[in-house]
N, C-alpha and C positions, 0 to 999 in steps of 0.2 A: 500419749504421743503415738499412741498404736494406728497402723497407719499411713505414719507421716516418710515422705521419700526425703532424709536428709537431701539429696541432688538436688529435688523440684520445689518442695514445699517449704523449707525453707529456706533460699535464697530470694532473691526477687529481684525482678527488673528498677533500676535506677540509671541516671543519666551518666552515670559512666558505664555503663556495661551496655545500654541497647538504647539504638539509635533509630530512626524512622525512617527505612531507605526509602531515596528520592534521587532518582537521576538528578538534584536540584546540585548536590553533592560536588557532583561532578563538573560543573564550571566553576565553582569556588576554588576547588584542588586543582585544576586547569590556567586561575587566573594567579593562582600564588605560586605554583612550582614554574610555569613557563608563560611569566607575562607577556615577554615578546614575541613570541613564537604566534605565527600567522594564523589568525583565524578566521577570519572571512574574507571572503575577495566577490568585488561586483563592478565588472567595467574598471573603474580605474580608485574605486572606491577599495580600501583596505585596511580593516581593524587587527591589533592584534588580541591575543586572549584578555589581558589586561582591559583594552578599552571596548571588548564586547561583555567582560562582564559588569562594567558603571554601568554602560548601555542598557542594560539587560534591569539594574538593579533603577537604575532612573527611570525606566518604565514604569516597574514595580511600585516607587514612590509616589508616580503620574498617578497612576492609576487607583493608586490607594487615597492622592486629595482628589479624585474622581466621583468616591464613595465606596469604592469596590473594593469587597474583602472576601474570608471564608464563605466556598462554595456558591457566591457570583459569577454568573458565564460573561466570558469577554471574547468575542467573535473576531474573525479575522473574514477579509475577503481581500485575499492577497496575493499574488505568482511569489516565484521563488526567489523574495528581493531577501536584504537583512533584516529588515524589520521584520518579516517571517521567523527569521530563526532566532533574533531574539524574543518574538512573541511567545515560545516554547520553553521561556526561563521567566523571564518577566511577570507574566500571568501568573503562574504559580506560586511564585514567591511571594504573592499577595493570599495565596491561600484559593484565588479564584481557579475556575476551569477553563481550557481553552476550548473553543469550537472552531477548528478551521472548514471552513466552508470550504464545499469545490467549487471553485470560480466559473463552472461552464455550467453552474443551474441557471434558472432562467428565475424569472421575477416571484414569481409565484410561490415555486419553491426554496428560495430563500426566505420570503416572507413567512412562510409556516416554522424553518427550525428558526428564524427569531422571534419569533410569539413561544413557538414549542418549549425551547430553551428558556426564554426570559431572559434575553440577549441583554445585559446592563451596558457595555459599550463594544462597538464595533468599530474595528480598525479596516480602512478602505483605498484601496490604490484606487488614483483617477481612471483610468482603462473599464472600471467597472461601478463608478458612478452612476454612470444611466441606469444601471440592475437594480445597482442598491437602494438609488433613490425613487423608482418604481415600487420595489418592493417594501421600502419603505410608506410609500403611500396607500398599502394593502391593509399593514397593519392596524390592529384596533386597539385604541389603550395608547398607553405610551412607547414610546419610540426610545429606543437605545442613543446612548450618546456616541456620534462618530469621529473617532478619528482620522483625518485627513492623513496618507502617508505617498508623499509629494517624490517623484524620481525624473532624476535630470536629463536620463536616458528616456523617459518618456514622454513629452511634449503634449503629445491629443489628451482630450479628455478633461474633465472637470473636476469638482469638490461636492463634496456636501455637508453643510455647517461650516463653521468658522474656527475651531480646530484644528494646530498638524501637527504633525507627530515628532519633528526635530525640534520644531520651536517647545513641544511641551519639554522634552527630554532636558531640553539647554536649562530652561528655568529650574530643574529639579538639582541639590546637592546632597541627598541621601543617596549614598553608594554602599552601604551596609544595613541598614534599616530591613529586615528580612527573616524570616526563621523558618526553620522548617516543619513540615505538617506535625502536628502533633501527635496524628496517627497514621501510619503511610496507607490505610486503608481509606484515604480520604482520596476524593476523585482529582484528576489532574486534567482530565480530556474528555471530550464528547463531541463523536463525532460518529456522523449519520451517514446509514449504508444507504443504496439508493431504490429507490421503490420500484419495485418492479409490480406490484400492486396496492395501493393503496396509497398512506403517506411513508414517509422514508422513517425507519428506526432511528432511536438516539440512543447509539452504543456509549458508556459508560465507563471508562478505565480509571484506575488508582496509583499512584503513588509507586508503589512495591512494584507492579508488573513494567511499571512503563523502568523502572530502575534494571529488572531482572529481564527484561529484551533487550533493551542497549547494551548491556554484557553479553548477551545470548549471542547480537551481533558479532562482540568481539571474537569468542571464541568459535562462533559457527566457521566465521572466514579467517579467522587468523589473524586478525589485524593487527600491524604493526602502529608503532607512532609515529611514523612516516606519510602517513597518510594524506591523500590528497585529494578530497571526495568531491566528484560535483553531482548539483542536483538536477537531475536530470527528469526526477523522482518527484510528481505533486509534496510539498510540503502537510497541503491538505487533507493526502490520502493516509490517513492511518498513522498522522501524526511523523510522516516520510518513513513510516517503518519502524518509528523509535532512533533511528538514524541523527537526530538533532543532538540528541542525549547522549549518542555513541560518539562522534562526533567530540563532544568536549571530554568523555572520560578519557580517550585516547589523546586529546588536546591536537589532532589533526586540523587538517586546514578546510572549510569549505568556500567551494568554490560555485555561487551562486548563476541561476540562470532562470531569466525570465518567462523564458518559452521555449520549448523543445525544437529546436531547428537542428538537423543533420548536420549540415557547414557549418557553424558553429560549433554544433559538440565538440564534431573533429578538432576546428582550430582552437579551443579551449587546450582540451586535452594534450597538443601539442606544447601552448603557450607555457601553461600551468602545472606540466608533467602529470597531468589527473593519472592518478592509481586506480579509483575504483567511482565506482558509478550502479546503482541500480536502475530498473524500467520494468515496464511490458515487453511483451517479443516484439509487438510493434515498434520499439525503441529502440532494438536492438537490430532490427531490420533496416528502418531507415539509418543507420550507422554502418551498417554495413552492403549500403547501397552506396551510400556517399565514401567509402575507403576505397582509394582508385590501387595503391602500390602493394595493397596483400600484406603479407608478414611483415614487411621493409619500409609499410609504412610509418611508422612510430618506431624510436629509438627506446623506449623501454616497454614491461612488461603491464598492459590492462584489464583487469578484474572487473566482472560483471555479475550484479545478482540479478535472476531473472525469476518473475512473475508475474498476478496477475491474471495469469490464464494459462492452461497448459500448454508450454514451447512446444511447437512444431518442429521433427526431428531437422527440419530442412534449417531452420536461424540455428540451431545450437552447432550444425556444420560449419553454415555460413561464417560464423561468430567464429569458430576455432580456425577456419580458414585465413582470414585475418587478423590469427596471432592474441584474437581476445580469449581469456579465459572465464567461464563461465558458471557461474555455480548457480544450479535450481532449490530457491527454495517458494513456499507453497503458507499460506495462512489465509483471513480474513480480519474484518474491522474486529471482528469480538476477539482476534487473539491476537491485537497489538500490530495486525500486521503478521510477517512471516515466524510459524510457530513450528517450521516444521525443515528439514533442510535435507539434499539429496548429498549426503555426508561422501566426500571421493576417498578412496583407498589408492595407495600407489601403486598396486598392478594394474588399476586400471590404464595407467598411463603407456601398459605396454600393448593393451588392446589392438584392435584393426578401426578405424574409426567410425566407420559404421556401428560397431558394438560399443563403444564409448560410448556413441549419440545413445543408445538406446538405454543405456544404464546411465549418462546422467540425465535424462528426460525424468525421469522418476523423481515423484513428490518427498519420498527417503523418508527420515525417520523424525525422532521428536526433535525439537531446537534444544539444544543443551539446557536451559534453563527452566524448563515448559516440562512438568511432571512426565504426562505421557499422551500420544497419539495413537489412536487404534482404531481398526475397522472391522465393526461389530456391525454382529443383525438389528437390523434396526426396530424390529420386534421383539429379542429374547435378548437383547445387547450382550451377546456370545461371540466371542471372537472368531472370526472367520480362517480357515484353513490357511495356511501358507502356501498355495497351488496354485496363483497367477491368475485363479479363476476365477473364484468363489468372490462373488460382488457383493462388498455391503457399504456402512455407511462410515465416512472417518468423524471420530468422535474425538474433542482434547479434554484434559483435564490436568491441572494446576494451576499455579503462582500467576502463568500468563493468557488469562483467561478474562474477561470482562468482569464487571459488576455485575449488571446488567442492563438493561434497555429503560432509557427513563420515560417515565409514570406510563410502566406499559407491561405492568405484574404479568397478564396474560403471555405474553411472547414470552418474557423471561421464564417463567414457569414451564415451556412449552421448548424454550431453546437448552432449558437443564434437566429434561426431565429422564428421570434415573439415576440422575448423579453424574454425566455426561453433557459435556459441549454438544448439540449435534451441529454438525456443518454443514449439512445438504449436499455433499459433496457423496457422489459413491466413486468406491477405488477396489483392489483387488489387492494381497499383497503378497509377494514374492517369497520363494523361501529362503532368503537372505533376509528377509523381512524390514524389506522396504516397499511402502506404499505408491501404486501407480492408480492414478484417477482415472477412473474410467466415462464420469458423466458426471451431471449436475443433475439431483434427483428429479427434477420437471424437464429435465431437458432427454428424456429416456426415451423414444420411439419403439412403441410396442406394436407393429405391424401383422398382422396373422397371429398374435401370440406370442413369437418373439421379440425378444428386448436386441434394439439396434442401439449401439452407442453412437451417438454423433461426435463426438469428439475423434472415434476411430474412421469415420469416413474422412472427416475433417484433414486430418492427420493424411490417408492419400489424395483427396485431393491439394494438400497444398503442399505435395511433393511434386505437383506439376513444374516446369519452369516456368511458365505464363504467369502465373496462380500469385497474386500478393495478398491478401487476405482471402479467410473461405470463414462461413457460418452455414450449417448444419440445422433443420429444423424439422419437426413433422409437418407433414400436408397432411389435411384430411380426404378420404380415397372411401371410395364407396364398398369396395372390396374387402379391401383386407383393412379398415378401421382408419388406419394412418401408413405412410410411407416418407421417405424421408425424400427433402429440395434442399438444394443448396443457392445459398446465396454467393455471388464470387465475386469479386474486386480484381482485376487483369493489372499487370506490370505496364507501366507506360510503354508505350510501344509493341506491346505484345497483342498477339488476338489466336482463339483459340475458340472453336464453335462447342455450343452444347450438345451435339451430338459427340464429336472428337470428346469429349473432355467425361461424357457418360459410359464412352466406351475404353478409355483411358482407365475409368472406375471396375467396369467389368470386368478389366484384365486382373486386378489386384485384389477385388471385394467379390461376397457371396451377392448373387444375384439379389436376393431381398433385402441388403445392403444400399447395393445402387439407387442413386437419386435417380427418381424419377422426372424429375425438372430441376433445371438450373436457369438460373436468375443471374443477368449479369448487371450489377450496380455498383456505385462507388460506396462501402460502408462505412456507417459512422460508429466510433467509437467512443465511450466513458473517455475520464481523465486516467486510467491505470491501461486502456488498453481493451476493454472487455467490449464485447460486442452483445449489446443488449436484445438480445432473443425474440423476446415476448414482443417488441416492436415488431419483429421480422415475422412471426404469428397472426398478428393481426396483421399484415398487409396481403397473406395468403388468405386468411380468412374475409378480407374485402375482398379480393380478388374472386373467391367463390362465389 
């Protein structure tokens, strides 16, 4: 016995002592301690916990006399209806993965992650019929089976096949037929970052982490069970953040929404007392364009996570201006979404608010649940000084961390190599030692030698008040290599010339800072808000 750890060696895992965490968990305990209690709301449509989780479990059954079982992809092309959120329990309880698509690719690129994938059946609102049935006719080989998911609030539009998704659910009476993964290291989600060259990755998550963010959630923001979430937030992106999963452990209410309209949100949030809400600062812009009464407008207190992109000091004012409260937190697809949070302490709340902005703008530190965030040389992966200066790369590592990229060994090897997440993100970090981004590693502008952040020019330009959107890019300059242009987006009704608006920059930036050209256009952005660059590159680079 020489050796042996009486503690480890022998005892051993059996089914009373360890279990396979699974956010799956969490709406079973949701549908038996608080059946009535509200769970989803859409227009006039209203489940409670009880009847989203048959729901959820009668999908489950669909889908299993479908054929579909352990680790079959079952795609979604869906906005933020219920059949969304329960495609987020349903699927998995089959043991399959979900793929929720972003609903604003175009044909092409849906048709790659359903070959890529090996998409076994797709669930499809009519709105995006034409896409899907395009891109259905791209593919080679067999065709996923589609489900039709029919909404009375949406009129236009068609079908494709002869499938829908309430007529399968009705026919189904297995409401427990279910188990959970056998190994929580088994995949639950795949879902594809977006190409900025080449084809899009197919990020890879499991079981354990999408369990251990939905908690992270809880305790990042405090949540109480009172909770009244709407989605305001792609379901698509990142699996809402893990949010779906959070969502039922709390046994809160969600409050569904098809498409991101301003007047709306507002009258939502009044209707349905919405407590909390994530977005982009785009989302939290237009919300705070549309709040005509300020503080007075809303009778209770609104909580916002923001992400996405790094807030511009000017929305997290805005946003505090109008009584919302706001909390920054910072992740990507390979880390479930937000893996990192700008944690507040309570002096801060005695601050001047200018210094607020600027200490909650900060990407802050790990997600409670998420081992560790660090920004290390991206060379000697040596941790950088705490002196606000010293730029390197943020790197994570733990529990909430991807698998990794499917049948795509090369990236994965290259996205862990060291023993480190890399992000592509570089940041500096503070001596309270909290992380602030400084740039996106290709988004660097090295002009004469020096390294120009765009994100910091970004940041005053769009403390102009004209100023609704701003992107930051290199030009190429015959001189000094590259220089920085901006791309701008002006506030309805506002105008503000390129020259005012360069000398506006002069006042506040080093000379080799200052764009040398701005560009005024309406910009387009992603489904989270991100403003894709490399487009704005090459339009300079035709323009050359």
């Amino acid at each position: 016995m020489s050796g042996v750890c009486a503690f480890n060696d022998l005892m051993s895992k059996n089914s009373a002592n360890y279990v396979s965490l699974s956010p799956l968990s969490f709406i079973k305990r949701a549908a038996s301690v608080y059946p009535n209690r509200k769970a989803v709301v859409y227009n006039e449509i209203e489940y409670s916990w009880s009847e989203t989780y048959k729901r959820c479990c009668k999908l489950a059954s669909a889908l299993k006399r479908l054929g579909v079982s352990r680790g079959d992809v079952v795609a979604t092309m869906l906005p933020n209806v219920p059949a969304m959120y329960e495609a987020h329990f349903g699927i998995p309880m089959v043991g399959a993965v979900i793929n929720a698509i972003n609903i604003r690719l175009d044909a092409a690129a849906v048709a790659f992650i359903l070959s890529h994938s090996k998409t076994k059946v797709l669930l499809v609102d009519p709105e995006l019929a034409g896409v899907v049935s395009k891109a259905l006719s791209l593919l080679e080989g067999r065709s996923p089976v589609v489900i039709n998911v029919r909404d009375d609030s949406y009129t236009q539009g068609s079908e494709v096949g002869d499938l829908e998704y309430e007529t399968l659910l009705d026919a189904e009476t297995d409401v427990g037929g279910w188990q959970l993964p056998s190994d929580e290291w088994d995949a639950i989600a795949l879902g594809y970052t977006s190409g900025t060259t080449g084809d899009p990755k197919g990020v890879v998550t499991h079981h354990r982490g999408a369990y251990l963010n939905a908690v992270s959630n809880v305790l990042s923001w405090s949540l109480p069970q009172e909770v009244t979430y709407l989605w305001t937030l792609p379901l698509f992106h990142c699996n809402g953040w893990c949010f779906p999963w959070t969502m039922a452990a709390i046994a809160g209410t969600n409050v569904c929404l098809r498409r991101v309209d301003a007047k709306q949100i507002v009258a939502l949030i009044k209707r349905h007392g919405v407590t909390h809400y994530c977005g982009a600062p785009i989302v939290h812009s237009m919300i705070a364009d549309a709040v005509q009464g300020g503080v007075d407008e809303f009778s209770h207190k609104v909580h916002g996570l923001i992400a996405g992109a790094a807030p511009p000091a000017s929305i997290l004012e805005r946003m505090e201006n109008i009584g919302f409260d706001l909390t920054h937190v910072y992740g990507l697809t390979e880390t479930y979404g937000p893996a990192a949070v700008c944690a507040k302490h309570a002096d801060w709340d005695n601050l001047p608010l200018e210094q607020r902005v600027l200490l909650n703008g900060r990407q802050g530190v790990a997600y409670p649940l998420q081992e560790e965030v660090a920004v290390l040389d991206p060379e000697t992966l040596l941790p950088v000084p705490f002196d606000g200066e010293t730029v390197g790369e943020i790197m994570f590592k733990g529990n909430i961390v991807m698998k990794g990229y499917l049948e795509n060994e090369k990236a994965t090897k290259e996205a862990f190599s060291g023993g480190w997440f890399h992000s592509g993100d570089l940041a500096v970090v503070h001596p309270d030692g909290y992380l602030k981004i400084t740039d996106r590693l290709k988004d660097i502008i090295i002009s004469g030698g020096e390294n120009i952040s765009s994100l910091e020019v970004e940041s005053v330009i769009d403390s102009h008040p004209s100023v609704h959107m701003v992107a930051v890019v290199a030009m190429p300059d015959s001189k000094w290599g590259e220089v920085p242009a901006a791309f701008v987006q002006l506030r309805d009704g506002c105008a503000v010339s390129e020259a005012e608006l360069i000398s506006y920059c002069k006042e506040r930036l080093a000379s080799f800072k200052t764009p040398k050209k701005i560009i005024f256009e309406n910009l387009q952005t992603t489904s989270t808000g991100k403003i894709q660059k490399f487009h704005l590159r090459q339009k300079l680079a035709g323009a050359a």
